[in-house]
Each structure stands twice: as structure tokens, then as C-alpha cells.
BAVEXFI-404567 format. One record per residue (C-alpha): residue in one letter; y negated, z, x. Coordinates in nm, 2 decimals, decimal comma. Example, Ala and Ser with C-alpha at 12.3 -4.5 7.8 and 13.67 -1.06 7.14 Angstrom:
% BAVEXFI-404567
+------+--------+--------+--------+
| rest |     c2 |     c3 |     c1 |
+------+--------+--------+--------+
|    A |   0,45 |   0,78 |   1,23 |
|    S |   0,11 |   0,71 |   1,37 |
+------+--------+--------+--------+
//
This chain:
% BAVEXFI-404567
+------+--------+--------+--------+
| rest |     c2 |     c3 |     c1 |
+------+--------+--------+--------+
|    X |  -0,08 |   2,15 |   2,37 |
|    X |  -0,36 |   2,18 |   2,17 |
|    X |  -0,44 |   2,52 |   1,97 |
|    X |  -0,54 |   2,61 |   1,60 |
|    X |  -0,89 |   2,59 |   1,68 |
|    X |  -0,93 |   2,24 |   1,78 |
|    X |  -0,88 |   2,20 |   1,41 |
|    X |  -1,28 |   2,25 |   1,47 |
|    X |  -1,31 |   1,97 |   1,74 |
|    X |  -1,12 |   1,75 |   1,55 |
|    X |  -1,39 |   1,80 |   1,27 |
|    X |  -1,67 |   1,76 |   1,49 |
|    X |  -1,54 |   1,44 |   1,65 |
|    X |  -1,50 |   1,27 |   1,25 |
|    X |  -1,83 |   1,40 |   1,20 |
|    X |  -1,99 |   1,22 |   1,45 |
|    X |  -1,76 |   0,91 |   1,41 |
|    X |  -1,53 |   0,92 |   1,73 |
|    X |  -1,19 |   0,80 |   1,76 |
|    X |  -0,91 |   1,09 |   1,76 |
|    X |  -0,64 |   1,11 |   2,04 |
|    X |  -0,28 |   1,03 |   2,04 |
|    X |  -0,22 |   1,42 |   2,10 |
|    X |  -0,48 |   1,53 |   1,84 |
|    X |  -0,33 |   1,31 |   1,56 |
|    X |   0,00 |   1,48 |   1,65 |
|    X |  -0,10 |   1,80 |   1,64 |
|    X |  -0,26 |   1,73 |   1,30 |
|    X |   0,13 |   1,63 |   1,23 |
|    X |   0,33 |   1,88 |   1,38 |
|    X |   0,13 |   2,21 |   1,45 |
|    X |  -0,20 |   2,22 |   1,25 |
|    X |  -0,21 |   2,48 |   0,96 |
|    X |  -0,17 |   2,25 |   0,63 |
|    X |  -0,44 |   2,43 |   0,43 |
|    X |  -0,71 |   2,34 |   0,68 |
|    X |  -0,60 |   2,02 |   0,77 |
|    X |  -0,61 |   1,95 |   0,39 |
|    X |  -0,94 |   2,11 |   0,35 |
|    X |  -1,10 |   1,90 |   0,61 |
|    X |  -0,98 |   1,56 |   0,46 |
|    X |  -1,09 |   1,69 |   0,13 |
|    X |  -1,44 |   1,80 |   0,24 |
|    X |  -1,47 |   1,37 |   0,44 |
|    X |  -1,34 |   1,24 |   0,08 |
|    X |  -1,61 |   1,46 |  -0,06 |
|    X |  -1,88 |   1,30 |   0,14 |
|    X |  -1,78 |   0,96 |   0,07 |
|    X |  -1,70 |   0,99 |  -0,32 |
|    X |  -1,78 |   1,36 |  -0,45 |
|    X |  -1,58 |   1,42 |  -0,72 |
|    X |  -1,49 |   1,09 |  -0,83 |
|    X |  -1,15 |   0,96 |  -0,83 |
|    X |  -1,11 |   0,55 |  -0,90 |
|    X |  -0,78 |   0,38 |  -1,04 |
|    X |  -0,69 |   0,04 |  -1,18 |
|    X |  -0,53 |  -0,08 |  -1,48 |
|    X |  -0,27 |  -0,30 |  -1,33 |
|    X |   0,07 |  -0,48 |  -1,32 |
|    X |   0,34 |  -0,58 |  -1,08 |
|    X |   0,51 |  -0,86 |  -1,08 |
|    X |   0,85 |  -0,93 |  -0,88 |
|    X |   0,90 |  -1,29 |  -0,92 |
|    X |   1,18 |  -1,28 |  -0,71 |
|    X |   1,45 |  -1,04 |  -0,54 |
|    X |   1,57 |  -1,32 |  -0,31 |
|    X |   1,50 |  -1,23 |   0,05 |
|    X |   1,62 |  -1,33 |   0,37 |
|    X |   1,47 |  -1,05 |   0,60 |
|    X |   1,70 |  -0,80 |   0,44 |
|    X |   1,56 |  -0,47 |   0,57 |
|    X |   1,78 |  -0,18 |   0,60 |
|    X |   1,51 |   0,07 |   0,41 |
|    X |   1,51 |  -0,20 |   0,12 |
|    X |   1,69 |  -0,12 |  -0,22 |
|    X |   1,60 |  -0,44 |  -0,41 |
|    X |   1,66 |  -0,76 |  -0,17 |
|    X |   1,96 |  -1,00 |  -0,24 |
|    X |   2,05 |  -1,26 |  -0,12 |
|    X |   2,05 |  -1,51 |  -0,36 |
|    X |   2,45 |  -1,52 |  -0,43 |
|    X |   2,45 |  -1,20 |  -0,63 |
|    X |   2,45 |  -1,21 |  -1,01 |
|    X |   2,14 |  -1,02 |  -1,00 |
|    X |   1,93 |  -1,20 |  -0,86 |
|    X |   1,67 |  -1,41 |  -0,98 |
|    X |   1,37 |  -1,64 |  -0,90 |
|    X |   1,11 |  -1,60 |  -1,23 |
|    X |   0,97 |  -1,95 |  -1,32 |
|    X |   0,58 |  -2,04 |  -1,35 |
|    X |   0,65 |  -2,00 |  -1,73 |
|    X |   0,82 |  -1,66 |  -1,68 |
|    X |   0,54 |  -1,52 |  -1,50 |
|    X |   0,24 |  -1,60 |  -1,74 |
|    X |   0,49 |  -1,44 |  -2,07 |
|    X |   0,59 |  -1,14 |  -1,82 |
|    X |   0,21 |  -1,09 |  -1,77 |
|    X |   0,11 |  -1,16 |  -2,14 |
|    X |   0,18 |  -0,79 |  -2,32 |
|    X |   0,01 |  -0,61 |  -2,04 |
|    X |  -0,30 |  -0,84 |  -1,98 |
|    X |  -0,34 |  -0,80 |  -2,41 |
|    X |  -0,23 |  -0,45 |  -2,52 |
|    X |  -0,37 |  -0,25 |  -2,16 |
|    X |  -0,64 |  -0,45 |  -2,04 |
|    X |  -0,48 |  -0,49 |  -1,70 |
|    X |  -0,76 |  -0,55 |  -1,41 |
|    X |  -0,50 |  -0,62 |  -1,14 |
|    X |  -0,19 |  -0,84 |  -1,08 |
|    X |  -0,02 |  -0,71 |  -0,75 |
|    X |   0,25 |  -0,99 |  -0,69 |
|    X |   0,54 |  -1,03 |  -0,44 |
|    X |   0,87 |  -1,10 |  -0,42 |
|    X |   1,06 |  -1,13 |  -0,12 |
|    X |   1,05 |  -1,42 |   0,15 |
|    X |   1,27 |  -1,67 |  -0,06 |
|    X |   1,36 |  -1,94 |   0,14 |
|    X |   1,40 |  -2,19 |  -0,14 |
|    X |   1,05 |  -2,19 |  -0,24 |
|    X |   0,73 |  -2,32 |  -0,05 |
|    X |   0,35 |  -2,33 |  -0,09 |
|    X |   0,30 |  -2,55 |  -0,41 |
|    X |   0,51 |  -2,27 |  -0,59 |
|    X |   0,20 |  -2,06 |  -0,56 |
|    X |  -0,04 |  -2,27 |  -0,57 |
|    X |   0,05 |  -2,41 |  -0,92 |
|    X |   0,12 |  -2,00 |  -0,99 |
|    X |  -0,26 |  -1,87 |  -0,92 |
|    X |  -0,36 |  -2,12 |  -1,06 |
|    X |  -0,23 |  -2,12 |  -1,40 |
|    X |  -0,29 |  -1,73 |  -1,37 |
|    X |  -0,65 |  -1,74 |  -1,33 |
|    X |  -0,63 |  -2,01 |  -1,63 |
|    X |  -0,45 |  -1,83 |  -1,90 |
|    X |  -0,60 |  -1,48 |  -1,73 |
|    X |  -0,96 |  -1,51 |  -1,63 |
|    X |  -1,02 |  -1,12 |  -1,58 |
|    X |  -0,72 |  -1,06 |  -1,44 |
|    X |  -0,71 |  -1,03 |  -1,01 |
|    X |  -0,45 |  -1,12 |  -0,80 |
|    X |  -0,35 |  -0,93 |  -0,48 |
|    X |  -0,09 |  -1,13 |  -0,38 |
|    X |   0,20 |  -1,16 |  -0,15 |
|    X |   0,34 |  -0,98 |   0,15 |
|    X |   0,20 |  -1,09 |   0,52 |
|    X |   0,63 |  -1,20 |   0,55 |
|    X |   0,59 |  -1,43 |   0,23 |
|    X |   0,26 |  -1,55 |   0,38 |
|    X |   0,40 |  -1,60 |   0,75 |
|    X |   0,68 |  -1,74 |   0,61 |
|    X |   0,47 |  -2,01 |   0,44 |
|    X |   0,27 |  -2,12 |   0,72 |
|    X |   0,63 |  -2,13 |   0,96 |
|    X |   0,75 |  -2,37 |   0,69 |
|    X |   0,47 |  -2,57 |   0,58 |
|    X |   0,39 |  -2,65 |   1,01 |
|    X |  -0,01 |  -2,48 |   0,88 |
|    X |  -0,19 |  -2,20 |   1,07 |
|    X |  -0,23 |  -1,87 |   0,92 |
|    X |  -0,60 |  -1,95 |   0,82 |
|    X |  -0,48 |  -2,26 |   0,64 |
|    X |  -0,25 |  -2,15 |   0,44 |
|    X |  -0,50 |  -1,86 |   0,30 |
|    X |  -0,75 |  -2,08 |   0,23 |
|    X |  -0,54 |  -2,29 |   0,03 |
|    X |  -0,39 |  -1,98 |  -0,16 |
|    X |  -0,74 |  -1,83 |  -0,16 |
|    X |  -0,89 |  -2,17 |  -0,38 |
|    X |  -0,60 |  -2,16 |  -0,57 |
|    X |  -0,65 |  -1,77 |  -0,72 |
|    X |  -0,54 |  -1,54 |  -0,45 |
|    X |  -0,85 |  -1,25 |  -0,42 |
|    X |  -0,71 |  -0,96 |  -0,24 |
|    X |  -0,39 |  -0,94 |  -0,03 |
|    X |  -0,13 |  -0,63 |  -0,08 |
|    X |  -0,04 |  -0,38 |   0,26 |
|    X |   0,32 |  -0,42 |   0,22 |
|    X |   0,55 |  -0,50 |   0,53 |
|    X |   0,31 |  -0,29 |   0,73 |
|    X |   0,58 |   0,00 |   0,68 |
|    X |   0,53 |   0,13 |   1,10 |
|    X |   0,38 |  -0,08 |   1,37 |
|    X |   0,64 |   0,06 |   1,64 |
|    X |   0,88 |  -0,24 |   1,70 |
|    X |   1,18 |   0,00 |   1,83 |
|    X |   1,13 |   0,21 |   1,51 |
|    X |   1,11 |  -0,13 |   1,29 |
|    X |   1,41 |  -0,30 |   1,48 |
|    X |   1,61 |   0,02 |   1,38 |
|    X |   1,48 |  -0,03 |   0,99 |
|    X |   1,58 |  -0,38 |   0,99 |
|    X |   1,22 |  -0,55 |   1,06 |
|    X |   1,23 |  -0,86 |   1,27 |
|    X |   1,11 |  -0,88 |   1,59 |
|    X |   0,77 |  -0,85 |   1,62 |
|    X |   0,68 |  -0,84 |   1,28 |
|    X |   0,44 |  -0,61 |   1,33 |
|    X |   0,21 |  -0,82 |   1,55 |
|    X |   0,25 |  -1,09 |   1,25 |
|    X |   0,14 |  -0,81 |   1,02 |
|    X |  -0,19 |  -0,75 |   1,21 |
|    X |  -0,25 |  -1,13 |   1,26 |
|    X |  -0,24 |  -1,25 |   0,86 |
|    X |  -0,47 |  -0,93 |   0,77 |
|    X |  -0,72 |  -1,00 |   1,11 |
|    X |  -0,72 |  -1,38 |   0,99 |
|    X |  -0,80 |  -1,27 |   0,62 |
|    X |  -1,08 |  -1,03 |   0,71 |
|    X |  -1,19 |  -1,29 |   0,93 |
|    X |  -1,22 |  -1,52 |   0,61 |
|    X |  -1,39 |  -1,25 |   0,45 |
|    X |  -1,04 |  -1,24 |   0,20 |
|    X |  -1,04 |  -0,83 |   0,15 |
|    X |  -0,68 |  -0,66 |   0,21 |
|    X |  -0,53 |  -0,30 |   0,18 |
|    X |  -0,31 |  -0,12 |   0,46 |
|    X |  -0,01 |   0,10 |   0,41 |
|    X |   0,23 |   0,31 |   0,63 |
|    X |   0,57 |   0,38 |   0,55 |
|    X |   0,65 |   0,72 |   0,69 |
|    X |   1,02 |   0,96 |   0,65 |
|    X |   1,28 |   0,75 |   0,79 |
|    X |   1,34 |   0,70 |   1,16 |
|    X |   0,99 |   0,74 |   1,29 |
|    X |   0,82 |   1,03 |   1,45 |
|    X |   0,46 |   1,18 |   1,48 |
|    X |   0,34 |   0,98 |   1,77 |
|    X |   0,48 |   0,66 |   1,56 |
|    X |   0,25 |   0,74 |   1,27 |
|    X |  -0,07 |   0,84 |   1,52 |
|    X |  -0,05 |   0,47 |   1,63 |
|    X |   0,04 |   0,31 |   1,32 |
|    X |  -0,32 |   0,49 |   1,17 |
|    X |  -0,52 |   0,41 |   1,51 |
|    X |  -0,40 |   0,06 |   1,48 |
|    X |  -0,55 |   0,05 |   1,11 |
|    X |  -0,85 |   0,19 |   1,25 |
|    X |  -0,88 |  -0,03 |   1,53 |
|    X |  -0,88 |  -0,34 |   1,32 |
|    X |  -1,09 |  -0,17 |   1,00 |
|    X |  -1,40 |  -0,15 |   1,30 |
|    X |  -1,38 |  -0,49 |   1,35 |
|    X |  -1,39 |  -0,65 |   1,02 |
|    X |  -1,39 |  -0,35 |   0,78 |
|    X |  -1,20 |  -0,58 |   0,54 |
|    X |  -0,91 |  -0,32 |   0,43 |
|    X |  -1,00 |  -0,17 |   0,07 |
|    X |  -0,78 |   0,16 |   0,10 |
|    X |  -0,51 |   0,26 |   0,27 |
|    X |  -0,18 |   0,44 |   0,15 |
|    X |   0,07 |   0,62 |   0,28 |
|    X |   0,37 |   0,62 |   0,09 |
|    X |   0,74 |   0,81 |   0,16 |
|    X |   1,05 |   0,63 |   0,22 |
|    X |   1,29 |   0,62 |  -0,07 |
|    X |   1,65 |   0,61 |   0,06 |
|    X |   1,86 |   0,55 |  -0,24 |
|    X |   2,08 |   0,27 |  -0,24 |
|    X |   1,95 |   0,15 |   0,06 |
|    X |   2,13 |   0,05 |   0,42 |
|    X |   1,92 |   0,36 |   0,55 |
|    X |   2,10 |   0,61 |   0,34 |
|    X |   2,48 |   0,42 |   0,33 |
|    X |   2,51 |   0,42 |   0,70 |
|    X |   2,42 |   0,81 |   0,72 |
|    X |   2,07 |   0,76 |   0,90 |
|    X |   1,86 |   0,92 |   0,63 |
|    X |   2,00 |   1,13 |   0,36 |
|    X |   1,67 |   1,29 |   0,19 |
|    X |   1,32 |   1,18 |   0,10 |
|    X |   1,06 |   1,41 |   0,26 |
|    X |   0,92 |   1,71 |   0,08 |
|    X |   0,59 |   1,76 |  -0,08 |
|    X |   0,44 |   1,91 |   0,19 |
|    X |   0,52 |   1,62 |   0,42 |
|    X |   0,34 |   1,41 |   0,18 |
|    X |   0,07 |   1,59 |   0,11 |
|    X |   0,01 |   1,61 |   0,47 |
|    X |   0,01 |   1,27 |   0,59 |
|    X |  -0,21 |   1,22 |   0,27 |
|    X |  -0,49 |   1,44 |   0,48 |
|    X |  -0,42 |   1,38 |   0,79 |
|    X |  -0,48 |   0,96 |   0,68 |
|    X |  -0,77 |   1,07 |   0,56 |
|    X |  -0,88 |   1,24 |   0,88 |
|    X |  -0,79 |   0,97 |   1,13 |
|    X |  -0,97 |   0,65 |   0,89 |
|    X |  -1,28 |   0,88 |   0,85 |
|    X |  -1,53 |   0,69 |   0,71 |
|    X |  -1,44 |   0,39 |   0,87 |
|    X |  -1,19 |   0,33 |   0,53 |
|    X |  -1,33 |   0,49 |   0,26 |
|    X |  -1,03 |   0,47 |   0,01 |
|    X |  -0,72 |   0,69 |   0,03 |
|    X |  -0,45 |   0,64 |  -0,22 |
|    X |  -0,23 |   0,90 |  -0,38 |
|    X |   0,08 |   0,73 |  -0,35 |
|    X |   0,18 |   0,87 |  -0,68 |
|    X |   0,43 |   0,60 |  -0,73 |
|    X |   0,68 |   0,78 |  -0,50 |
|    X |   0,53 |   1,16 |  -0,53 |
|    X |   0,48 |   1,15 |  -0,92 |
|    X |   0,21 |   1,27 |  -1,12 |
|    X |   0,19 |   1,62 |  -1,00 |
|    X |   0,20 |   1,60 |  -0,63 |
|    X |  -0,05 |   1,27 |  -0,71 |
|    X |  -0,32 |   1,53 |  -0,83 |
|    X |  -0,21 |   1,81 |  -0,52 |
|    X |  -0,27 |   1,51 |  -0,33 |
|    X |  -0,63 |   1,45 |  -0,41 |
|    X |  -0,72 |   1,83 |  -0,34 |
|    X |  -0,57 |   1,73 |   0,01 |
|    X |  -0,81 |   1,39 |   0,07 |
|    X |  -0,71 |   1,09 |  -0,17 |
|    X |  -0,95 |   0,93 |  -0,36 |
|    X |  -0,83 |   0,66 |  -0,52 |
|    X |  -0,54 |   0,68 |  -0,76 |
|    X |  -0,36 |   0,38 |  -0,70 |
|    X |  -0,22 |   0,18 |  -1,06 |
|    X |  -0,08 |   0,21 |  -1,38 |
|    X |   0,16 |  -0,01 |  -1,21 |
|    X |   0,34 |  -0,12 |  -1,51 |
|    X |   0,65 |  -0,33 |  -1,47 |
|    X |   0,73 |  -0,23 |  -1,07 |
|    X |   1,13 |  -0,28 |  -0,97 |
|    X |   1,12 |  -0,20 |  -0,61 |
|    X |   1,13 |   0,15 |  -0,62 |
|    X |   1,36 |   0,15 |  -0,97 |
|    X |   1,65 |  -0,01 |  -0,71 |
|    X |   1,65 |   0,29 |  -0,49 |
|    X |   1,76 |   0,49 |  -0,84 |
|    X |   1,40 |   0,66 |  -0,89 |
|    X |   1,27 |   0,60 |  -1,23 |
|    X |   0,87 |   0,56 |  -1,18 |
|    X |   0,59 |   0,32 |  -1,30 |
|    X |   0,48 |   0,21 |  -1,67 |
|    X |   0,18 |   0,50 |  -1,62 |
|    X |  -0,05 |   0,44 |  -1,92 |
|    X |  -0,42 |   0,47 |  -1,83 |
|    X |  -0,49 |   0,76 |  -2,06 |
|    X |  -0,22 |   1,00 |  -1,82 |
|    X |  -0,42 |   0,87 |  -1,52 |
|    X |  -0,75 |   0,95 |  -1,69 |
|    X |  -0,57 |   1,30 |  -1,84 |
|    X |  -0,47 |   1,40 |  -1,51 |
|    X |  -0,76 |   1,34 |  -1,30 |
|    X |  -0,98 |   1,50 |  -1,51 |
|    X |  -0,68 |   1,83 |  -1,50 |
|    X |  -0,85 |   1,90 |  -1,18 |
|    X |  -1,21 |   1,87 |  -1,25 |
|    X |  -1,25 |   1,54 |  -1,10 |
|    X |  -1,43 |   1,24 |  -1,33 |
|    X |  -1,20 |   0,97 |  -1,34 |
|    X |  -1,36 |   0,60 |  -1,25 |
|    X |  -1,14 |   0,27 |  -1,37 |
|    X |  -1,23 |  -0,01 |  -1,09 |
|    X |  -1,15 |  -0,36 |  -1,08 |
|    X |  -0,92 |  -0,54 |  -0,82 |
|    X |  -1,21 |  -0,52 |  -0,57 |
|    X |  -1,28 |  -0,18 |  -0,64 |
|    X |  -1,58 |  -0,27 |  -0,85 |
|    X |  -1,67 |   0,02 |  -1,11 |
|    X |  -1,50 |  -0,09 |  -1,46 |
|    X |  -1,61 |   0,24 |  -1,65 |
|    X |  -1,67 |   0,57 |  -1,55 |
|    X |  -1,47 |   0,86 |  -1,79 |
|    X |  -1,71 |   1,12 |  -1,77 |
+------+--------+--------+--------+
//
């Protein structure tokens, strides 16, 4: 078992850019005195951004709650014979978008649905399209790696085919989503298919290889343990050498309300701020400057624990992320974060707030 000061090896192994261990990313987890550990991921986010902290004016757009993976952490799926549920048309989408894209100056269009099985490629095609059209400034980081798996199984098209296709017709970025934990007992107990996680890696391999830029997540709090989230981050690393096409990574708690999760008795709480501030850092740690990004994951922690979590490593806010619905159906009221709170609150804790662009590009810096 390692000791408290390997916190000091551990430092001089990011410093010098070499992978940590299975047992050292545990003990980060499970044994490592939170202060230091967030004091080291504080003093790498330091080094890569000083004290600026970048967030984007965006919006997210559910275009659809049908779904036919049906995931046991997932609040918001139906099936399609509910009365709730809905598939937003073309014409929907551009008027749903409208309000934001005038009033806020929204940067960002994060959409995805679920993996509808009445819809197929042209669907999105016409979509980005008319998007990019009506919305020249607006980016889209669209659609799970499931929607996009889905697509090519349907179509007959390989991977790379159907991103290119997406790609000419507006797609820029692609979301992390589905990523959730790469460990396929953990994800068969969570209601992931089999080897989903494989297909996860696959899509965001093919996309770097297309030079299509992506972000990574991990879903931690549920069923999964420490060793499950050391090789869920080592995986992201792995992959992040290769390419470096992931933007930032986040880390965001599980939710359980109203989910299978939570009904059946197999997780009754979310985890406690501690919990997230610490897999905040310890993120931070493991992707080194390999990833340069960390998000706060306020969406889930609120605004509080966002700026607690950028003392402990984050650099990135995330979004405004007016609009979201995912998170609403597990009974937690977040989103609809107006730019000037971001701006407020990063600023609360002597950092300069920068507003980016969908690629991260600088937009303006409040200073």
C-alpha cells in the first residue's frame, strides 16, 4: 500500500510526463489526503492556464427522448409508447434554438437525443445543415458515439463514413456522452450493452483520426469502484497520446432520481462534495498535460461546488447550458445559467473568466 508521501512521487512522475499506476491512481481515490491531492491538480491547471478559467455560451438540445438502449442510470429515455415522448421536427429544432442563438449569443449547440430507432442518417444531415444555414456562428457538438454507432449499423456504412458525411453536413465537435465507465461488468450492471465501451473508444479513435475533435467524460457514484475509475482515466489517456483529439474531459456524479438505479434499491444517494471535488483533482492529475481542459461539472455540483471545484484542478467551466432535460428527469432542477453568473462567479475567486467558442477558441476575455 502506498503511503502519504508518495503524494510526492506521484508529483514528480506528472512533472516529468509518466503514466501513473493502477495502485497510485487508487490511492489518489481512497487514501490520499484531499487537500494535497487538490493542491497538486490545482498547481498542473496552474501551469497549463494560470488563472484563467474558459466557458461557453451554449444550448442543449434534446430532439428526442425515444431510446432503445434504456439504461438503468437513465431518468429521461422512453420508449416511444409513453405520452411523453417526443421526436422534435427539423422545424422544431431551428425555433427551439432561435431565442437563445438571438437574446444570449449562444457559441455552442450540444445535441443528442437518444438512439431512436425510427430515424436514420438524412434526419441529420438535412438537421446540420439547415443549422449551420439559419446559424452561421453557432457550433454543433453533436450526438452520442450510440446515436452514431447506431447510424452506421443501420445505414450498412463504416464508422469513418458515416462522420464524414455528418462532418460535411455541420457536425464540428462530437459530445463524451455514453462514455459513463469503460468496465463492461460495471456497464452490464448499469444497463450498457455489451461492449459498448469498445464502440465508445472506436467512434472517438475514428474521429481523431479524421482530425473531428471530441470531449471525454466519466460517470462515477453508482456501482463502480476506484480501480474502475483508474482505468476508465488511463483509457482516456491512452487514446489522448495517440491523437490528442479530446478537447476536455469531465467527470460528472451520477444522479439517481427516478432512475432504474435508485427504484430497484442499488443506489439511494448521489455522492458528496468531497467525492466530487476529488475526482475533479484526481482527473486532473492522471490527464496531466496530456488533456489540458478539466471541466467543473457544475451541471450536477451547482454553482458553489463548481467554483470549490476549480481551486481543486478545473479549468474550464463547462456551459450556460440553457434548455438541458436530462438531468431535470432525475427531479434536479439545474441549467438555464446566464453568462453573467458564470462570469460573476469565476471572478468570486480571483480567477479572470475567458468565453471560448465550441473549439475552445478565445471569444473574449472578462478581465
Amino acid at each position: 500500500m502506498l503511503v502519504s508521501s508518495d503524494i510526492k512521487e506521484i508529483s514528480r512522475k506528472v512533472e516529468n510526463r509518466e503514466t501513473l499506476t493502477e495502485d497510485e491512481i487508487t490511492y489518489l481515490y481512497d487514501f490520499a489526503d484531499l487537500p494535497s491531492v487538490g493542491k497538486l491538480a490545482r498547481s498542473i491547471s496552474d501551469k497549463i492556464s494560470g488563472n484563467r478559467v474558459s466557458f461557453v455560451s451554449n444550448i442543449i438540445l434534446n430532439y428526442t427522448n425515444i431510446c432503445n438502449v434504456r439504461c438503468s442510470f437513465c431518468a429521461f429515455y422512453r420508449t416511444g409508447s409513453e405520452p411523453d415522448a417526443y421526436l422534435m421536427s427539423k422545424e422544431q429544432v431551428i425555433e427551439e434554438i432561435r431565442p437563445f442563438y438571438e437574446k444570449y449569443g449562444v457559441r455552442q449547440l450540444l445535441i443528442q437525443g437518444g438512439v431512436n430507432p425510427s430515424l436514420d442518417l438524412d434526419y441529420f444531415t438535412s438537421l446540420f445543415t439547415e443549422i449551420r444555414k439559419v446559424y452561421p456562428k453557432l457550433g454543433i457538438n453533436g450526438l452520442s458515439t450510440s446515436e452514431i454507432a447506431f447510424f452506421a449499423r443501420k445505414a450498412k456504412m463504416s464508422i469513418e463514413d458515416i462522420l464524414d458525411i455528418l462532418r460535411k453536413s455541420g457536425l464540428e465537435t462530437i459530445p463524451g456522452a455514453g462514455a459513463e465507465i469503460f468496465d463492461p461488468i460495471v456497464r452490464r450492471k448499469i444497463g450498457r450493452p455489451l461492449n459498448s465501451q469498445l464502440e465508445w473508444l472506436n467512434v472517438m479513435e475514428t474521429a481523431h483520426r479524421m482530425g473531428i475533435r471530441t470531449s471525454a467524460t466519466m460517470m462515477y457514484g453508482h456501482l463502480e469502484n476506484s480501480l474502475d475509475r483508474a482505468r476508465h482515466l488511463l483509457a482516456i489517456l491512452n487514446l489522448q497520446k495517440k491523437y490528442h483529439g479530446f478537447l476536455s474531459f469531465t467527470p460528472w456524479n451520477f444522479e439517481p432520481g427516478n432512475t432504474k438505479l435508485e427504484k430497484e434499491g442499488l443506489v439511494k444517494y448521489r455522492v458528496g462534495g468531497e467525492e466530487v471535488l476529488r475526482n475533479i483533482a484526481v482527473s486532473r492529475i492522471v490527464l496531466g498535460y496530456e488533456l489540458p481542459l478539466i471541466q467543473s461539472s457544475w451541471l450536477t455540483g451547482g454553482v458553489s461546488l463548481g467554483q470549490l471545484a476549480i481551486r481543486f484542478g478545473a479549468n474550464d467551466w463547462g456551459g450556460t447550458i440553457y434548455d438541458e432535460r436530462v438531468i431535470p428527469a432525475t427531479g434536479k432542477e439545474v441549467g438555464n445559467l446566464r453568462k453573467e453568473i458564470i462570469i460573476q462567479a469565476i471572478k468570486q475567486i480571483g480567477m479572470v473568466p475567458v468565453e471560448r467558442d465550441n473549439l475552445y477558441n478565445t471569444v473574449q476575455v472578462y478581465d
